[in-house]
C-alpha positions as CSV (number, residue, x, y, z in Angstrom):
1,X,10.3,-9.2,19.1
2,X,10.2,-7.9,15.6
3,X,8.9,-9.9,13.3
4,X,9.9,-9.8,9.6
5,X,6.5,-10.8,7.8
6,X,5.8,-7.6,6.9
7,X,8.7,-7.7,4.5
8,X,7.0,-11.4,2.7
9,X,9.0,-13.2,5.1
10,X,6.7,-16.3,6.2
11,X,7.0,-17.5,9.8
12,X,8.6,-20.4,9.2
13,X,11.3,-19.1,6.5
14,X,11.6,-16.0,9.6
15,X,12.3,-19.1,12.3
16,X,15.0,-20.6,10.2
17,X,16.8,-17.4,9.8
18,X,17.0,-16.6,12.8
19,X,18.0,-20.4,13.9
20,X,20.8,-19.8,11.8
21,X,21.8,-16.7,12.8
22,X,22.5,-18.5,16.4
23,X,23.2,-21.6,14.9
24,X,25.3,-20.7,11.8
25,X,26.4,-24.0,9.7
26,X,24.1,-26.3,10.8
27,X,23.3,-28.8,8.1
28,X,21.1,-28.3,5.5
29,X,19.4,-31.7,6.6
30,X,19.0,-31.0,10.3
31,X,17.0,-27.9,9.1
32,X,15.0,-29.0,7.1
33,X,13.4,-31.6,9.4
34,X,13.0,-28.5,12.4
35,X,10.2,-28.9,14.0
36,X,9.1,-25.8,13.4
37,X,9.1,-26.6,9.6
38,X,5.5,-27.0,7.8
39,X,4.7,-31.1,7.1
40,X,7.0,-31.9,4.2
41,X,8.1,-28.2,3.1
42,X,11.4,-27.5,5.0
43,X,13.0,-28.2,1.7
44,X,10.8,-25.7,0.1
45,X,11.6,-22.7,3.6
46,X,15.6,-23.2,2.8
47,X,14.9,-23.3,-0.8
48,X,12.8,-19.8,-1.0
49,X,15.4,-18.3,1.9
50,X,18.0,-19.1,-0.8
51,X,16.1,-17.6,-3.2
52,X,15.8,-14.0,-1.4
53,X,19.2,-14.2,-1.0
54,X,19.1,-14.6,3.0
55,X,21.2,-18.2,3.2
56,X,23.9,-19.8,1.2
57,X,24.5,-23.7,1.7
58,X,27.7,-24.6,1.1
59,X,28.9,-28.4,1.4
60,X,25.7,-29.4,3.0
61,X,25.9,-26.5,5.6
62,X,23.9,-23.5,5.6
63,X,24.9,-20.2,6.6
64,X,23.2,-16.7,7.2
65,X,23.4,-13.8,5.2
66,X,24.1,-10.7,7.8
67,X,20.6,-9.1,9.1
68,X,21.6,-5.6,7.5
69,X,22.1,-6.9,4.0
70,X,19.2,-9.2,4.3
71,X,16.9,-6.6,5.4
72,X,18.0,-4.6,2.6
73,X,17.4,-7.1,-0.2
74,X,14.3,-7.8,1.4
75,X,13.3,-4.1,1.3
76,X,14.2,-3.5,-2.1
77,X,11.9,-6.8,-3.0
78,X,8.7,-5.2,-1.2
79,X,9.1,-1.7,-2.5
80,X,9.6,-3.1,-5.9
81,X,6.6,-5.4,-5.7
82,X,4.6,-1.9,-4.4
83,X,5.5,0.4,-7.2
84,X,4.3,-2.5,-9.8
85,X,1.0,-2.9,-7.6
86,X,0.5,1.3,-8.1
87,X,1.8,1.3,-11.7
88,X,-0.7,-1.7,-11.8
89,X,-3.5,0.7,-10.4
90,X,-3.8,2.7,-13.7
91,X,-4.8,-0.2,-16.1
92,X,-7.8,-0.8,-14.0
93,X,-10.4,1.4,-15.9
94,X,-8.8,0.4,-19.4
95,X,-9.5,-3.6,-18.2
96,X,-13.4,-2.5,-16.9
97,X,-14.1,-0.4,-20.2
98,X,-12.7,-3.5,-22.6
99,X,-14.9,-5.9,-20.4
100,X,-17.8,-3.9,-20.9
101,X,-17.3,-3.5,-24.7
102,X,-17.4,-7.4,-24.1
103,X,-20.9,-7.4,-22.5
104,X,-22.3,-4.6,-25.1
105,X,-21.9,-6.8,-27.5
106,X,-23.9,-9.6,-25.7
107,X,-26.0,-7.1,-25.2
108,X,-26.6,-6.2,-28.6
109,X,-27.1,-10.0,-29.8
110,X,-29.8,-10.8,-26.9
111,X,-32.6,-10.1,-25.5
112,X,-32.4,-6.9,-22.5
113,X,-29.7,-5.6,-21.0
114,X,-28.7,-6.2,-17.3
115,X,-28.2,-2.9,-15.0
116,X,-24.9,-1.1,-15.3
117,X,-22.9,-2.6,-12.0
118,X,-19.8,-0.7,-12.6
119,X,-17.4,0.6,-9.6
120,X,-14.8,2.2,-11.7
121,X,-14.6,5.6,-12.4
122,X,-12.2,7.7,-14.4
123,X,-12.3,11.5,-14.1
124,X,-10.3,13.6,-15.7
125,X,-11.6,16.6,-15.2
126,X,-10.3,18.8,-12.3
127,X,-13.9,20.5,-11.2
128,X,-15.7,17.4,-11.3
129,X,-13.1,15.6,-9.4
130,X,-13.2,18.3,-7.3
131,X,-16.9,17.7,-6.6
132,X,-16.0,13.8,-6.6
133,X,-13.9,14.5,-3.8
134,X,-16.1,16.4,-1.7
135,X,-18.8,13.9,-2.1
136,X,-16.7,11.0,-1.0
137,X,-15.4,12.7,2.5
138,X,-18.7,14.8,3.4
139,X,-20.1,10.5,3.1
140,X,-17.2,9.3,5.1
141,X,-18.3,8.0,8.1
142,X,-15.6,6.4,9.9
143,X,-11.9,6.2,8.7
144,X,-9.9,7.8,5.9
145,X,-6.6,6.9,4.9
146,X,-4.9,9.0,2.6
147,X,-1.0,8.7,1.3
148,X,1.1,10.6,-1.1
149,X,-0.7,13.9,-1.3
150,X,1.8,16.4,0.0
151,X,3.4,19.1,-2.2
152,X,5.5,22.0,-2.3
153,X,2.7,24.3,-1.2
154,X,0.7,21.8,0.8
155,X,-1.6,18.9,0.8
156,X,-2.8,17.8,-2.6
157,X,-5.9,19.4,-3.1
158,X,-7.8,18.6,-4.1
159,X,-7.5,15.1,-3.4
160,X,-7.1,15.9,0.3
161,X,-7.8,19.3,2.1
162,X,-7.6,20.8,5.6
163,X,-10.9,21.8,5.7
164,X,-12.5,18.6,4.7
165,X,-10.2,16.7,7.0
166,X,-11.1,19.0,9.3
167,X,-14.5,18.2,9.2
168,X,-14.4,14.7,9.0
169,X,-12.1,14.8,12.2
170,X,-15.0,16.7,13.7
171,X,-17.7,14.1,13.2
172,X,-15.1,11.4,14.4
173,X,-14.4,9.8,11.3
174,X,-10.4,8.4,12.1
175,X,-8.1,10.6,9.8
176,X,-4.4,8.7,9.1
177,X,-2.4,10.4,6.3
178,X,1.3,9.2,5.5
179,X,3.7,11.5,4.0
180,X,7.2,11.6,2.7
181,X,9.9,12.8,4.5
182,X,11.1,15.2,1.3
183,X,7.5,16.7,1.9
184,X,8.7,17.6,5.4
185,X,11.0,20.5,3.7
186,X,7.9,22.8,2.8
187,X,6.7,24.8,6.4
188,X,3.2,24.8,4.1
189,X,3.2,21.1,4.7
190,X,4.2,21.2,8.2
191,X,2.3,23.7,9.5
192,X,-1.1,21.9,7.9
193,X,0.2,18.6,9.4
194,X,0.3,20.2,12.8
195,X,-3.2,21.7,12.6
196,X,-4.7,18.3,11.2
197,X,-2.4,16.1,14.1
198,X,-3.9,18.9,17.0
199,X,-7.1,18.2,15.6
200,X,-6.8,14.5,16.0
201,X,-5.6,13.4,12.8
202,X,-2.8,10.7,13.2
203,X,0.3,11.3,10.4
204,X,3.1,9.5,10.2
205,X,6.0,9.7,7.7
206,X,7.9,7.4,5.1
207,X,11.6,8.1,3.6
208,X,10.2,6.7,0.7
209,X,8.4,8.4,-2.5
210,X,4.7,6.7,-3.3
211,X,1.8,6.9,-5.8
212,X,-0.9,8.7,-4.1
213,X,-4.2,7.1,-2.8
214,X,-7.0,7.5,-1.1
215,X,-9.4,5.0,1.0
216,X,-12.9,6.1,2.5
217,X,-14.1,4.1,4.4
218,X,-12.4,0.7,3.7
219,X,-15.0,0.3,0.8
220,X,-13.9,3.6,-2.2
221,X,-10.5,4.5,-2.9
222,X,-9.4,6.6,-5.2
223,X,-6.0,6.6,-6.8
224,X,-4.1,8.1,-10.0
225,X,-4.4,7.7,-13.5
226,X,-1.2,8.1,-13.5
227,X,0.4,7.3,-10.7
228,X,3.6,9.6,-11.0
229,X,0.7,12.6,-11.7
230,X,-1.8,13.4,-9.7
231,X,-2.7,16.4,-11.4
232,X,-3.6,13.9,-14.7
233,X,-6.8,12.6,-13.0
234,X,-8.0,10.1,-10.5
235,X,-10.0,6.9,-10.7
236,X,-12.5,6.0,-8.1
237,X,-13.0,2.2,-7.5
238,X,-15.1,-0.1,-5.4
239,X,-14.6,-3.1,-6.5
240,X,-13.5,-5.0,-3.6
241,X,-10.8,-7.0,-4.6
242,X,-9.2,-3.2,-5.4
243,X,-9.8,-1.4,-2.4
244,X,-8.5,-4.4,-0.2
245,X,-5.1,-4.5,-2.6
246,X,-5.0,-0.6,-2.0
247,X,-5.9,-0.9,2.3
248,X,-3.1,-3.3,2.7
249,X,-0.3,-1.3,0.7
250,X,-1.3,1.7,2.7
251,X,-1.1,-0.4,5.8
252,X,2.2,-2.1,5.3
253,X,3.9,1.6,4.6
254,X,1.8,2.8,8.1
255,X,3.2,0.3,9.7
256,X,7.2,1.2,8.4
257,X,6.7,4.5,9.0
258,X,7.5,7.0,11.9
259,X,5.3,9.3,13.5
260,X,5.0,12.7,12.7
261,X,7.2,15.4,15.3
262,X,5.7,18.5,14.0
263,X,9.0,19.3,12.3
């Protein structure tokens, strides 16, 4: 069965849909106290289906909005909340350089200074990014997961190449990139998908337009300054509470996307 949690749907809220899509008008009450309801919240799963506009109640009775419409409101909802989160992405370095004006200036009133612990970097500059870049997957040991980076001409280099993927494919590092399906129109594109996807690489492909990222290794990603430009600059983050928002974006469009067909 298809589940729905991937769209924020809990499994309770995804139970009483679909009790009400066999069961349509059953009383708000009856609901409520399902067994399948958490301990005292069935009020709150009817209330929150109402909410996302999945259930009206009328006269006591509840009744199910139709999947298709549902599933587009829903939709809408996630990609909405993802294009805040990437937009989000590009105030990180602003937050850790204000934070560590903060600590200069404790510095400056006490005694010694603690050992510079930051994970954010912002680099503007297209040679050293370059170089950045090369670093990260020539350390890459075991997976790389890399979204957004296909242009007119190819893959966004130099955020992603063919020759680096190559050569992470050929130590065994797991390569998944996701692309959009308007990228699909360049034979550039497809003809370096089909070499990476011969050479092991796993691609799949999303209707949808995204910010560009990159993860290495589950523990450095690197992602826009601004996330409608790649060519602007990138940071590259490991602070951990980062790269795991970052891993499960880029695993909730994997797993919405199709795979790749070479064409």
């Amino acid at each position: 069965m298809h589940r729905m949690q991937f769209l924020g749907v809990t499994p309770a809220e995804e139970k009483t849909y679909r009790h009400l899509l066999r069961h349509p008008g059953s009383s708000a009450e009856e609901v409520v106290a399902a067994p399948w309801q958490p301990d005292g919240d069935g009020a709150a799963v009817v209330r929150r289906l109402k909410e996302l506009g999945a259930v009206v109640e009328n006269g006591g009775a509840l009744w199910p909005e139709k999947p298709e419409l549902v599933a587009g409101r829903l939709t809408e909802r996630l990609l909405t909340e993802l294009h805040a989160l990437t937009r989000g992405l590009s105030e990180v370095y602003p937050m850790v350089r204000s934070l560590r004006d903060e600590a200069a200036c404790g510095r400056n009133g006490g005694a010694g200074a603690p050992p510079d612990g930051g994970t954010v970097e912002r680099i503007t500059d297209a040679a050293a990014l370059r170089a950045r870049v090369e670093e990260l997957a020539r350390g890459t040991r075991s997976e790389l997961l890399a979204g957004g980076l296909c242009g007119e001409r190819g893959l966004g280099a130099p955020w992603v190449t063919v020759p680096l993927c190559l050569d992470m494919l050929d130590r065994g590092v797991a390569v998944r990139l996701l692309v959009w399906r308007s990228a699909l129109g360049s034979p550039a594109v497809v003809a370096h998908l089909r070499r990476l996807a011969g050479a092991g690489a796993r691609v799949r492909v999303l209707p949808s337009s995204e910010g560009p990222m990159v993860v290495y290794d589950g523990g450095t990603v690197l992602v826009p300054v601004v996330s409608s430009d790649s060519g602007r600059g990138a940071f590259v983050a490991g602070e951990p509470g980062l790269v795991s928002m970052v891993v499960n974006h880029f695993e909730r469009l994997w797993a919405d996307a199709r795979e790749f067909g070479g064409g």
